[in-house]
MIBANU-124213 format. One record per residue (C-alpha): chain; x, y, z; residue in three letters; residue number from 1. Coordinates in steps of 0.2 Angstrom, whole numbers, plus 5000, padded with zeros to 4 digits. Example, Ala and Ser with C-alpha at 12.3 -4.5 7.8 and 13.67 -1.06 7.14 Angstrom:
# MIBANU-124213
unit: A, xx: 5062, yy: 4978, zz: 5039, code: Ala, pos: 1
unit: A, xx: 5068, yy: 4995, zz: 5036, code: Ser, pos: 2
# end
This chain:
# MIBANU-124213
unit: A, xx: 6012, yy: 6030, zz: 5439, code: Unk, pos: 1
unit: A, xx: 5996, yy: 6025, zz: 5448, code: Unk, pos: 2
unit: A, xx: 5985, yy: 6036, zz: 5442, code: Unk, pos: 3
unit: A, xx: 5984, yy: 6053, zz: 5434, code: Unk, pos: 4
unit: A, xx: 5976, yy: 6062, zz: 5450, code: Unk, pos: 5
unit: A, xx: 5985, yy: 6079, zz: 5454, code: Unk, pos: 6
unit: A, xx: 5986, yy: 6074, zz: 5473, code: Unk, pos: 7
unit: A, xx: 5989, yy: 6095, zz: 5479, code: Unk, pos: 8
unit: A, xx: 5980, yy: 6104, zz: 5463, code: Unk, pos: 9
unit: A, xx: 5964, yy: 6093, zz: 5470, code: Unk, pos: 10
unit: A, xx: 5967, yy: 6101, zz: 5487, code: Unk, pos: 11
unit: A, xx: 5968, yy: 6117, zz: 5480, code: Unk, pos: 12
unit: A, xx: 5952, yy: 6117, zz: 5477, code: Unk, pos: 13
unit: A, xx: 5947, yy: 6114, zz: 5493, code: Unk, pos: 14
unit: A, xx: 5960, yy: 6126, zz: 5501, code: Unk, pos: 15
unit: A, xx: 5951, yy: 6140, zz: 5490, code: Unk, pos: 16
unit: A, xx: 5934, yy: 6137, zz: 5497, code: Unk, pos: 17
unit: A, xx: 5943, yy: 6134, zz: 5516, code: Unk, pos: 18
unit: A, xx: 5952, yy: 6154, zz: 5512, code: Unk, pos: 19
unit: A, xx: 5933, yy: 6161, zz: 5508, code: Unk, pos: 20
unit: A, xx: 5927, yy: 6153, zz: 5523, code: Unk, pos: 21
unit: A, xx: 5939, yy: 6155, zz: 5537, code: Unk, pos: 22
unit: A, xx: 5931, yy: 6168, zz: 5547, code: Unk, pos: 23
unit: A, xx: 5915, yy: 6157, zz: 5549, code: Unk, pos: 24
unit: A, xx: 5925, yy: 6142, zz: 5553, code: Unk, pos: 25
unit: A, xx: 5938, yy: 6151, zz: 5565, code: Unk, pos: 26
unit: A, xx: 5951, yy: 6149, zz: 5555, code: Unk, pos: 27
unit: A, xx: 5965, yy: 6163, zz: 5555, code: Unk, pos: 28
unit: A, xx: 5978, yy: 6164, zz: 5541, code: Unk, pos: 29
unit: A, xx: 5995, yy: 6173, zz: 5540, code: Unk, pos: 30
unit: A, xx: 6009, yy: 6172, zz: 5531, code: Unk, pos: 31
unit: A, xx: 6026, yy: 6168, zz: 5538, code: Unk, pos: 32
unit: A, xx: 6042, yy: 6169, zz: 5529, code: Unk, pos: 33
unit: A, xx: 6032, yy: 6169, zz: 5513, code: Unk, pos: 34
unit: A, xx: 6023, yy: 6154, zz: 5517, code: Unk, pos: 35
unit: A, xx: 6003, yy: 6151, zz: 5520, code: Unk, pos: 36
unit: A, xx: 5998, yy: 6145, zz: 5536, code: Unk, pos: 37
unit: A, xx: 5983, yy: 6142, zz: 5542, code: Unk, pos: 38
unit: A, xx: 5980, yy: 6140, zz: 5561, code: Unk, pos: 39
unit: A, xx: 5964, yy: 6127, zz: 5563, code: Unk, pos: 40
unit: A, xx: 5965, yy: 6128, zz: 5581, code: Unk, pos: 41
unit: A, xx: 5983, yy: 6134, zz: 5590, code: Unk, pos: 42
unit: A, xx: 5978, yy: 6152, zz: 5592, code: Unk, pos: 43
unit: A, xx: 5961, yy: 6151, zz: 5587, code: Unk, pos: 44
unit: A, xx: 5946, yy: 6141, zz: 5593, code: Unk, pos: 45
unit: A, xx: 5942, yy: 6131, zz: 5576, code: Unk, pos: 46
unit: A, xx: 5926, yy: 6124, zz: 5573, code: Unk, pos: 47
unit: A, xx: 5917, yy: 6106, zz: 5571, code: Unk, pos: 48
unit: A, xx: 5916, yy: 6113, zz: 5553, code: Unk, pos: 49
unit: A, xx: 5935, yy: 6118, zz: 5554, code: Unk, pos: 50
unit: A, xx: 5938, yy: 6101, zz: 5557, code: Unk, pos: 51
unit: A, xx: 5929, yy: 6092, zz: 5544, code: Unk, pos: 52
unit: A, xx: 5939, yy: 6105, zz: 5531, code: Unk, pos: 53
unit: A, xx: 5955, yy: 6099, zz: 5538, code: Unk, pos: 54
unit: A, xx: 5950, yy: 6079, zz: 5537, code: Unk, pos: 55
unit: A, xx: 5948, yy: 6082, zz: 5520, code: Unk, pos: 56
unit: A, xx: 5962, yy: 6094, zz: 5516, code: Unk, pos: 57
unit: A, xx: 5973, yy: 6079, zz: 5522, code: Unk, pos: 58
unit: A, xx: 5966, yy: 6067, zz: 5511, code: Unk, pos: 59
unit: A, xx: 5967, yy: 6080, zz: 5493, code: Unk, pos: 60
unit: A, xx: 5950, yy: 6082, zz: 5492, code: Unk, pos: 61
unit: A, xx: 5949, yy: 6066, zz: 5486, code: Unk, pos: 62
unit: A, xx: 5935, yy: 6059, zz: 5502, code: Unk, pos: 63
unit: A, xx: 5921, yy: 6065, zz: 5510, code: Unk, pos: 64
unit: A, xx: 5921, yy: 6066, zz: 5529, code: Unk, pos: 65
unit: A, xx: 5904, yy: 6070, zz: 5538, code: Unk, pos: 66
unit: A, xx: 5896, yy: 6068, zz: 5556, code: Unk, pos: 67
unit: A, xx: 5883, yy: 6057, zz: 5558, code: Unk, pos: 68
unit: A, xx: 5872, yy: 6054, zz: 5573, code: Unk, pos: 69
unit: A, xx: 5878, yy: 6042, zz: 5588, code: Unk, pos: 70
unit: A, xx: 5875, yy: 6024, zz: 5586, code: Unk, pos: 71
unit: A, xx: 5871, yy: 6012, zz: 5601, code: Unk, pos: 72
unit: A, xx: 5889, yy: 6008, zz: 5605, code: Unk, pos: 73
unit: A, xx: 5890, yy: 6027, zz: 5613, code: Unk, pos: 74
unit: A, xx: 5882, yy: 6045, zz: 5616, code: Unk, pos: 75
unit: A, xx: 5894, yy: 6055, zz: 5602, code: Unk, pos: 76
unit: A, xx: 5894, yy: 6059, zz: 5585, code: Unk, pos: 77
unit: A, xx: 5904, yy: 6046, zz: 5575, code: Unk, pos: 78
unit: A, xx: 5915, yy: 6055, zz: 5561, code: Unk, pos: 79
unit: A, xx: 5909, yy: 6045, zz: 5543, code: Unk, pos: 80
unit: A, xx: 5923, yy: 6045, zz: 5528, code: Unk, pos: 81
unit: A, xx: 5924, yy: 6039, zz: 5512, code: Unk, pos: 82
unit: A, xx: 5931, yy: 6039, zz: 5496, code: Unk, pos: 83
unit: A, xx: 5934, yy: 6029, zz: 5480, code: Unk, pos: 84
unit: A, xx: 5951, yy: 6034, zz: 5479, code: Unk, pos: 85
unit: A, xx: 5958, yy: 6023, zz: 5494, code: Unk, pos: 86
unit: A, xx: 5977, yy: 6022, zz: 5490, code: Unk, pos: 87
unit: A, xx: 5978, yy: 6039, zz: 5486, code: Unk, pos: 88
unit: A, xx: 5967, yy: 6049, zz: 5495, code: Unk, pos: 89
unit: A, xx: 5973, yy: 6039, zz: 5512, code: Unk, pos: 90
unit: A, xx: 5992, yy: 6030, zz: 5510, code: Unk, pos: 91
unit: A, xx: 5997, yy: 6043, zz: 5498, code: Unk, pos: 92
unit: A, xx: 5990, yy: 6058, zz: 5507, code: Unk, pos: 93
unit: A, xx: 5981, yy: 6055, zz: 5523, code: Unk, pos: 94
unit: A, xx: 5994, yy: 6045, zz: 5532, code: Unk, pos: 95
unit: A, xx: 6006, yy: 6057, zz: 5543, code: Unk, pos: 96
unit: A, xx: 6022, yy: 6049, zz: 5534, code: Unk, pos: 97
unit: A, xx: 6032, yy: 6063, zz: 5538, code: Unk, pos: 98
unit: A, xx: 6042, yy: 6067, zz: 5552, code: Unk, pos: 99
unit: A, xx: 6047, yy: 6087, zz: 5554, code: Unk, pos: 100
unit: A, xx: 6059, yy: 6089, zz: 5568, code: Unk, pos: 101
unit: A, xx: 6072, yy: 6105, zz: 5572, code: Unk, pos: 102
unit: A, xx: 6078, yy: 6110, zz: 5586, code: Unk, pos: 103
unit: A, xx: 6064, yy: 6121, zz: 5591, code: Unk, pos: 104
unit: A, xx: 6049, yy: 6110, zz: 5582, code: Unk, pos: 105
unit: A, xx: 6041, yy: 6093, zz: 5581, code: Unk, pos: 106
unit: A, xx: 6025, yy: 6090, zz: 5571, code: Unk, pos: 107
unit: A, xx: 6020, yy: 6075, zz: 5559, code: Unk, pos: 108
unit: A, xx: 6018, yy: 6081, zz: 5545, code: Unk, pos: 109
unit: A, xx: 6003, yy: 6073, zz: 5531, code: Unk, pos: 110
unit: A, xx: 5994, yy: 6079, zz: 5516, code: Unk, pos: 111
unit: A, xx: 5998, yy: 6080, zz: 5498, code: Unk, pos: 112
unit: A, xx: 6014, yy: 6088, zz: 5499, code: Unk, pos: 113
unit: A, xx: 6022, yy: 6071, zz: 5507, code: Unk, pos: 114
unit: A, xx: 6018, yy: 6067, zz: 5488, code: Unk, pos: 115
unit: A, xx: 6031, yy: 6080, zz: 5481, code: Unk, pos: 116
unit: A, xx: 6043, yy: 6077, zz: 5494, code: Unk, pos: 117
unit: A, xx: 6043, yy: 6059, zz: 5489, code: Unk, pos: 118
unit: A, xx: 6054, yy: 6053, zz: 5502, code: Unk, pos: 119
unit: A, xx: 6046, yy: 6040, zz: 5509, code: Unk, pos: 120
unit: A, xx: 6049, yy: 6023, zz: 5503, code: Unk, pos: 121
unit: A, xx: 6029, yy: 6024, zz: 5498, code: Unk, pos: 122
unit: A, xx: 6033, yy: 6032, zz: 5485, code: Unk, pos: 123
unit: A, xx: 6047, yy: 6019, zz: 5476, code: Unk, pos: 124
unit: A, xx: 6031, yy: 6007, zz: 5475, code: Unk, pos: 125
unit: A, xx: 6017, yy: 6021, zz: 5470, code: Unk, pos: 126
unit: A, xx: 6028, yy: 6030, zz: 5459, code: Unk, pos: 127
unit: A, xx: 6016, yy: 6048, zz: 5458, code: Unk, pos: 128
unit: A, xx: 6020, yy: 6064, zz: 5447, code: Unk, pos: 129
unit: A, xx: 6016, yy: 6079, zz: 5455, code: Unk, pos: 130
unit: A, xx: 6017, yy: 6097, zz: 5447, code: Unk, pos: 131
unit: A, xx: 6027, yy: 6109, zz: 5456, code: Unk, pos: 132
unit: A, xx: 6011, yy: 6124, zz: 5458, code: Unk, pos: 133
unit: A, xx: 6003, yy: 6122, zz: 5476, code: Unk, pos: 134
unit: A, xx: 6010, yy: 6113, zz: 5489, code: Unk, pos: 135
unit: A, xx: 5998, yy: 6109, zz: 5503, code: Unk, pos: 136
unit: A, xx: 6000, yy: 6100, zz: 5518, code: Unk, pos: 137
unit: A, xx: 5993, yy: 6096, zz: 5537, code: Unk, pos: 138
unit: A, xx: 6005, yy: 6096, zz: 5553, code: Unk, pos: 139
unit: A, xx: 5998, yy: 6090, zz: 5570, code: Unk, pos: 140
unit: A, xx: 6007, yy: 6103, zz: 5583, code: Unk, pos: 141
unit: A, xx: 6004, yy: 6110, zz: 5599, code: Unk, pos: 142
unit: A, xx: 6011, yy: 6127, zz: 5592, code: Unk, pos: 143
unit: A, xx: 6012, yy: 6134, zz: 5573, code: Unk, pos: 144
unit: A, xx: 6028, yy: 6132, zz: 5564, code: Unk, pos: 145
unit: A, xx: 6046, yy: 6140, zz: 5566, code: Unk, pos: 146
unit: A, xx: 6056, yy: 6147, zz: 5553, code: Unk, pos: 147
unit: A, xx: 6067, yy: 6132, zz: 5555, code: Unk, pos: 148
unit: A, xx: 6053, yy: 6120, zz: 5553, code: Unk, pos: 149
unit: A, xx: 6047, yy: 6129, zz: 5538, code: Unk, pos: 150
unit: A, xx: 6064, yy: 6127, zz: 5530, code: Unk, pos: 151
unit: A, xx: 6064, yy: 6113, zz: 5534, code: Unk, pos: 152
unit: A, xx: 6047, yy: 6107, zz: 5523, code: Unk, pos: 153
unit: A, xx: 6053, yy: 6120, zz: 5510, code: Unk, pos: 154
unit: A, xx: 6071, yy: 6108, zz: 5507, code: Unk, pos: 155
unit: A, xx: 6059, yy: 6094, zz: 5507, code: Unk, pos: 156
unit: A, xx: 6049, yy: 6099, zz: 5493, code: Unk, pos: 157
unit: A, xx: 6061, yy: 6106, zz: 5482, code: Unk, pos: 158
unit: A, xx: 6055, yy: 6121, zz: 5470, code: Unk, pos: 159
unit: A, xx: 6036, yy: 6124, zz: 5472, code: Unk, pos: 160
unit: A, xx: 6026, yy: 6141, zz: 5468, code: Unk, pos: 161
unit: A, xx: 6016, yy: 6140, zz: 5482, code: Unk, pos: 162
unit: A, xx: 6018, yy: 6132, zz: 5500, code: Unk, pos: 163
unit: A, xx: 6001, yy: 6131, zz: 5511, code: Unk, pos: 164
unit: A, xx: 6001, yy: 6122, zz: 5526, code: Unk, pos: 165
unit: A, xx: 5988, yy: 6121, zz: 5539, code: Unk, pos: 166
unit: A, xx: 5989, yy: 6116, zz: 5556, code: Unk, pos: 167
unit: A, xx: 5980, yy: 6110, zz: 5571, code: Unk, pos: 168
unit: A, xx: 5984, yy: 6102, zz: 5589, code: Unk, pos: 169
unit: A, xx: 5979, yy: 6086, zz: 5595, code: Unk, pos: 170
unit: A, xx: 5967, yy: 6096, zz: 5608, code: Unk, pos: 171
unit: A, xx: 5957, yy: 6105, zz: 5597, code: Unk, pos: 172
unit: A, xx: 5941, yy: 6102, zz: 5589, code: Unk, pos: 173
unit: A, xx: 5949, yy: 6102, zz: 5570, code: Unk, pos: 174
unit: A, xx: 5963, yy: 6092, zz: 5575, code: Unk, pos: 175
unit: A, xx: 5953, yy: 6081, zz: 5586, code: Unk, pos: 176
unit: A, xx: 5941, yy: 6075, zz: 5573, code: Unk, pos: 177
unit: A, xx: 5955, yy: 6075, zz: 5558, code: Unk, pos: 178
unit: A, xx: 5963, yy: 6062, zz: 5569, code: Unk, pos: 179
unit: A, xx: 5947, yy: 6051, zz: 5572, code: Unk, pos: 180
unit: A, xx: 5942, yy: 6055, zz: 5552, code: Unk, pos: 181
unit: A, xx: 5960, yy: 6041, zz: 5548, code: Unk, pos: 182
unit: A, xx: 5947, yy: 6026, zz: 5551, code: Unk, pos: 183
unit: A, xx: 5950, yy: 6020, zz: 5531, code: Unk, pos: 184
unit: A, xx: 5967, yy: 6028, zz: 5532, code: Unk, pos: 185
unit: A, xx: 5974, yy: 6015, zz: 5547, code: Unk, pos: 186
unit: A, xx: 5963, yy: 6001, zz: 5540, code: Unk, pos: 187
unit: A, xx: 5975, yy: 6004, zz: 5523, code: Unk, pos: 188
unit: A, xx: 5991, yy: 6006, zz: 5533, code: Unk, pos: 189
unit: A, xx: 5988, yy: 5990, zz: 5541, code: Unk, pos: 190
unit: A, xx: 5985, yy: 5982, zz: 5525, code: Unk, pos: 191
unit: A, xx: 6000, yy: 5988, zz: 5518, code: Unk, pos: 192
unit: A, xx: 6011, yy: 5982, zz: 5532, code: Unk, pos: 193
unit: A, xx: 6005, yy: 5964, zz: 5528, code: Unk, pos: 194
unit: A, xx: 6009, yy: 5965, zz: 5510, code: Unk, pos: 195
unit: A, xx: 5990, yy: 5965, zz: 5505, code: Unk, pos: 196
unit: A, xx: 5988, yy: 5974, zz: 5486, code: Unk, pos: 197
unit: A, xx: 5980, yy: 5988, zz: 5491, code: Unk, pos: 198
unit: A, xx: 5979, yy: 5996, zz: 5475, code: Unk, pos: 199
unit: A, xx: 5966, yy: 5981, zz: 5474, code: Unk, pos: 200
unit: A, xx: 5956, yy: 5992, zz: 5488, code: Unk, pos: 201
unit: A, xx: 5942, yy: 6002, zz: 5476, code: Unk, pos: 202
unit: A, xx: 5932, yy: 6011, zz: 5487, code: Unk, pos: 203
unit: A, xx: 5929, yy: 6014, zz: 5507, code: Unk, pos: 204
unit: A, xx: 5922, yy: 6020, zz: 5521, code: Unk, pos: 205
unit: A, xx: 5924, yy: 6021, zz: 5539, code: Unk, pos: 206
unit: A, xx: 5916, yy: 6028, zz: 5556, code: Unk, pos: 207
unit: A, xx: 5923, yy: 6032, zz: 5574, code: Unk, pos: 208
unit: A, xx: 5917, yy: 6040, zz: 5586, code: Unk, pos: 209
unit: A, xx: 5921, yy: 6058, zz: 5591, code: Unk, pos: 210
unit: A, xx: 5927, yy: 6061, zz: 5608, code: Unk, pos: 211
unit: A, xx: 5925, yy: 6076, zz: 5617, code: Unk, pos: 212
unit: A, xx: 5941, yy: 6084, zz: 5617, code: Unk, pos: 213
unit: A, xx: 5954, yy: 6082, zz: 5630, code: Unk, pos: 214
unit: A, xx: 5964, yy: 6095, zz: 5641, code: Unk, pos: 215
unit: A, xx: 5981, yy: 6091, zz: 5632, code: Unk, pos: 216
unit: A, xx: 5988, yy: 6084, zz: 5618, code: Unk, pos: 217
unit: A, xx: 5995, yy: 6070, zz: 5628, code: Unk, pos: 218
unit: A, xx: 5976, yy: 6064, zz: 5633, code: Unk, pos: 219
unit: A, xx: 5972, yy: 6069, zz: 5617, code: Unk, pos: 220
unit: A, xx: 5982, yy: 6054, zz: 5608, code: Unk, pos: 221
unit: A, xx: 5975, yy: 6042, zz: 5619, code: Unk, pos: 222
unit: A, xx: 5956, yy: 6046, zz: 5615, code: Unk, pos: 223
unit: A, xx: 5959, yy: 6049, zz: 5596, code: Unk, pos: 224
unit: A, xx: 5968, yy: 6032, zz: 5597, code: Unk, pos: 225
unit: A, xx: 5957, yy: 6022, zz: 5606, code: Unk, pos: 226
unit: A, xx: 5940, yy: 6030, zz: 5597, code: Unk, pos: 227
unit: A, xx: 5951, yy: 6020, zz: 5581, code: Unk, pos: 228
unit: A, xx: 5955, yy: 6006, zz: 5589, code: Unk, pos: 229
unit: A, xx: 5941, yy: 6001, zz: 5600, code: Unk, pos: 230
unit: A, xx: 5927, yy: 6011, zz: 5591, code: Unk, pos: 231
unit: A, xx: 5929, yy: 6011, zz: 5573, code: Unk, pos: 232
unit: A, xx: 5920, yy: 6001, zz: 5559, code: Unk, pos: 233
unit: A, xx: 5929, yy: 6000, zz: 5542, code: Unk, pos: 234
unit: A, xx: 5920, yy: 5992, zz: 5524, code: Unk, pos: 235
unit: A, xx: 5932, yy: 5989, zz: 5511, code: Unk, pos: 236
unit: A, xx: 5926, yy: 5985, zz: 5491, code: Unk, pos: 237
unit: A, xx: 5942, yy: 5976, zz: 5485, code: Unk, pos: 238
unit: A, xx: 5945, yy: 5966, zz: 5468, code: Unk, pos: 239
unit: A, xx: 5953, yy: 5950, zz: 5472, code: Unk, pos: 240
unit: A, xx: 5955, yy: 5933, zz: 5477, code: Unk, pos: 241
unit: A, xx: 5947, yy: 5928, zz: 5491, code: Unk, pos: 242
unit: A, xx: 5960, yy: 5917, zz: 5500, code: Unk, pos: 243
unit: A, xx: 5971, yy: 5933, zz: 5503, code: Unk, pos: 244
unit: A, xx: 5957, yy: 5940, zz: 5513, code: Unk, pos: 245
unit: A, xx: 5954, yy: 5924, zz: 5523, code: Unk, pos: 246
unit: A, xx: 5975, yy: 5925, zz: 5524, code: Unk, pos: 247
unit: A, xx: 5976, yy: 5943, zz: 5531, code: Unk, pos: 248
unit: A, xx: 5958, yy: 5949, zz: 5536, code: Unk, pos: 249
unit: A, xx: 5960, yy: 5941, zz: 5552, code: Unk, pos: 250
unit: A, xx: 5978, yy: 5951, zz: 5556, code: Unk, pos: 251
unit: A, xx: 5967, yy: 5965, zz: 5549, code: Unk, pos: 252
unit: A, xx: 5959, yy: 5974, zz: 5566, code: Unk, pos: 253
unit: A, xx: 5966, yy: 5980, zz: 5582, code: Unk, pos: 254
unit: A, xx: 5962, yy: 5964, zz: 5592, code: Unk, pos: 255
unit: A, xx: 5976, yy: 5956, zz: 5582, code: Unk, pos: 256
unit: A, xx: 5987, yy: 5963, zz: 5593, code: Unk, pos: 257
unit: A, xx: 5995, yy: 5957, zz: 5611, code: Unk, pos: 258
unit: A, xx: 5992, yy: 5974, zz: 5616, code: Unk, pos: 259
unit: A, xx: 5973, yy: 5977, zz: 5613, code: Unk, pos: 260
unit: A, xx: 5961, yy: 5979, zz: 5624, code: Unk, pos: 261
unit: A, xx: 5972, yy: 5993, zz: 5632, code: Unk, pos: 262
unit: A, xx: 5970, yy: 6011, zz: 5633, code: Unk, pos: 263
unit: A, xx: 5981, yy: 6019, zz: 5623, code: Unk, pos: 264
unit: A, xx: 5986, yy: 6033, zz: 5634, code: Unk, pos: 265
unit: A, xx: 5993, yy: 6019, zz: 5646, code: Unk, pos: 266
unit: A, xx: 6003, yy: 6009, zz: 5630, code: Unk, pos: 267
unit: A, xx: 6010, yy: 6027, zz: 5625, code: Unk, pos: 268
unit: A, xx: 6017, yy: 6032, zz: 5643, code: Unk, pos: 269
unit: A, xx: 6024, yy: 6015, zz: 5646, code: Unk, pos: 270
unit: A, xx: 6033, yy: 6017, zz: 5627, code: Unk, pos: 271
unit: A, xx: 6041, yy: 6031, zz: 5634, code: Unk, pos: 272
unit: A, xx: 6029, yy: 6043, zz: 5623, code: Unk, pos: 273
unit: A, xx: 6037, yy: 6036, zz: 5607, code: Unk, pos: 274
unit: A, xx: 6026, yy: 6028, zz: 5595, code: Unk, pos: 275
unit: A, xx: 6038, yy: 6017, zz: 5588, code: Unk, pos: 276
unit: A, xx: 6039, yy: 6007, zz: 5601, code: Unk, pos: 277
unit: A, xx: 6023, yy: 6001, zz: 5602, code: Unk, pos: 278
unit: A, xx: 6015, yy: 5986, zz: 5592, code: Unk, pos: 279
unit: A, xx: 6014, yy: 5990, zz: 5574, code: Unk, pos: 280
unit: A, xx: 5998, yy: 5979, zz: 5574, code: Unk, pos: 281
unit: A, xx: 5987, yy: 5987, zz: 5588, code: Unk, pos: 282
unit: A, xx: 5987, yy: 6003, zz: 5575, code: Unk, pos: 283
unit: A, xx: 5971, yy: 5999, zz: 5565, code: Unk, pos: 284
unit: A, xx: 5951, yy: 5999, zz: 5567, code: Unk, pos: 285
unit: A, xx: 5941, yy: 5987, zz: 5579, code: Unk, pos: 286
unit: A, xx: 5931, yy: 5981, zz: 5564, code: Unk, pos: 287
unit: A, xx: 5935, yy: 5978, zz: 5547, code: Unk, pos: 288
unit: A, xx: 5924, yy: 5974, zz: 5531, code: Unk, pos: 289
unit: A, xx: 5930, yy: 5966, zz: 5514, code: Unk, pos: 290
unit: A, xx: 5918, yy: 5964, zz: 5503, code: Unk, pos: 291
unit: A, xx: 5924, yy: 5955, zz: 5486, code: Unk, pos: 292
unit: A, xx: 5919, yy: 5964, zz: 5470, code: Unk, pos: 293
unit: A, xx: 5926, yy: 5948, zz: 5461, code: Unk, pos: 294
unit: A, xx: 5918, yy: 5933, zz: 5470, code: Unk, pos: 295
unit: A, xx: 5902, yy: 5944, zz: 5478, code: Unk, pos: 296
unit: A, xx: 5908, yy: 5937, zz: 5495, code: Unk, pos: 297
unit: A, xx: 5910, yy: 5947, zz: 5511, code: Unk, pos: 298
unit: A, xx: 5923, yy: 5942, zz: 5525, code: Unk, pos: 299
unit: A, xx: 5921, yy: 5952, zz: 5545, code: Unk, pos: 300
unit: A, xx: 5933, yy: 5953, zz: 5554, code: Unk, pos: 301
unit: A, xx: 5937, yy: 5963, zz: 5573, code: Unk, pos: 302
unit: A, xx: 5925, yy: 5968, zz: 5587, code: Unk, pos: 303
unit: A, xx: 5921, yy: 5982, zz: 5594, code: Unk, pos: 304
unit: A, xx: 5925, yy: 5987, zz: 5612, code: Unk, pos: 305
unit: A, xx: 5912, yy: 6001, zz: 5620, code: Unk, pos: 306
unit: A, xx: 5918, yy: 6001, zz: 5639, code: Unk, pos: 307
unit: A, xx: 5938, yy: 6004, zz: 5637, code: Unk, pos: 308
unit: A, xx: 5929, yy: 6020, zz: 5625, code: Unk, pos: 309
unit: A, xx: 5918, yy: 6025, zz: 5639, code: Unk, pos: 310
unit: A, xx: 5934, yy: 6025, zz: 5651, code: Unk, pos: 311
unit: A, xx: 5943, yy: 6033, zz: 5640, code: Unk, pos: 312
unit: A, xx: 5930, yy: 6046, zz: 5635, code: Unk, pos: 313
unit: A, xx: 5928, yy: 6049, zz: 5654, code: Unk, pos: 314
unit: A, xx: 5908, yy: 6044, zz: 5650, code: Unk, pos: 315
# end
């Protein structure tokens, strides 16, 4: 096992503190087929606040995400995370590894329950053990979830005492800044798929900006994407050698990719809308950091990209 963190009994924690709160965050809660949902913006208007409460729900409690004041690349608040538990507070947690498709619903699915369900290969290389209490996770949809979706998560889990899950559209302000808040998480998926160790990843922090939030969901993916892409800085503290970060860093960033230096929405519609078909290397921050606890050496890599933003933006 990686470590001994209780990936969903740290979110509970959270959760508690987000029930006690809702009404000031816009936050409305029911329960549907004996199951805890928590509607961050679909039938409610959510809040700035609602949103940095589901960034963090999505990463167990285990980072802090915060708004910070605009930068000179552009007018907007930029969306600050970090955390000192990268692997699990972003790959194990964060990431949205997990597909939920029926008939009559489609979300991706993220959180600490993805770490009870274990079923992603993920979880054959970081083994984790998670007690079966609260299950808690984060779906990104336009509408809150069936019975058959539900079901669905519930088979996925196996026995559990409680199931919570929150969710929240592209095109809202929760699920607009929970996207833009996966600077650290991308910059760790990217590693991952070039077979760096990133359980040698200690600490982390990232920025993006926030965009306004779109009409749709549709435009939504595409300025969420491109604030990552063509806005965001990331600082990793790693602990080891120094010629695997000379080997990968460059790889690293956005601009590794044939397709950067594109807007998103433009990629997405010519894939058809499917995000498998895009280049796997164009998903990752403008700018990344490695800064070498072993050797005291730091290693930049990327570059930001402030006009595709502003087009993007509509600023």
């Amino acid at each position: 096992m990686i470590s001994d963190i209780q990936l969903n009994e740290s979110a509970s924690k959270l959760l508690q503190n987000i029930r006690e709160t809702a009404g000031l965050q816009r936050i409305v809660i029911q329960q549907i087929d004996d199951v805890e949902v928590l509607d961050f913006g679909v039938n409610t208007a959510g809040s700035l606040a609602a949103g940095l409460s589901l960034a963090q729900l999505c990463m167990s409690g285990l980072g802090t995400v915060e708004l910070h004041s605009p930068d000179a690349t552009i007018d907007l608040p930029r969306v600050f995370v970090r955390t000192d538990h990268p692997l699990q507070a972003c790959l194990l947690s964060q990431y949205a590894g997990w597909k939920i498709a029926t008939d009559d619903f489609f979300a991706m699915g993220s959180g600490p329950m993805r770490a009870i369900a274990a079923s992603e290969d993920l979880f054959k290389e970081f083994p984790t053990s998670e007690h079966r209490g609260a299950c808690i996770g984060v779906l990104e949809a336009g509408s809150l979830p069936t019975a058959s979706a539900l079901e669905a998560i519930r088979k996925g889990v196996g026995y559990v005492e409680t199931l919570s899950i929150a969710v929240a559209p592209t095109a809202s302000q929760a699920g607009n800044m929970q996207i833009v808040a996966r600077s650290v998480e991308t910059a760790m998926h990217k590693l991952h798929e070039l077979h760096f160790p990133v359980d040698a990843v200690v600490s982390s922090c990232g920025s993006a900006p926030l965009p306004p939030v779109a009409k749709n969901d549709l435009h939504g993916i595409g300025r969420t994407n491109d604030a990552i892409l063509y806005g965001a800085v990331v600082n990793l503290w790693v602990d080891c050698n120094d010629d695997v970060i000379q080997e990968l860093g460059p790889k690293t960033p956005s601009s590794s990719s044939d397709a950067h230096g594109q807007l998103f929405l433009n990629l997405f519609k010519a894939a058809n809308h499917d995000f498998y078909a895009l280049d796997k290397a164009l998903f990752s921050p403008a700018i990344v950091v490695f800064h070498n606890l072993s050797t005291g050496n730091s290693f930049r890599y990327g570059s930001l990209v402030p006009e595709l933003l502003r087009t993007s933006f509509g600023m």
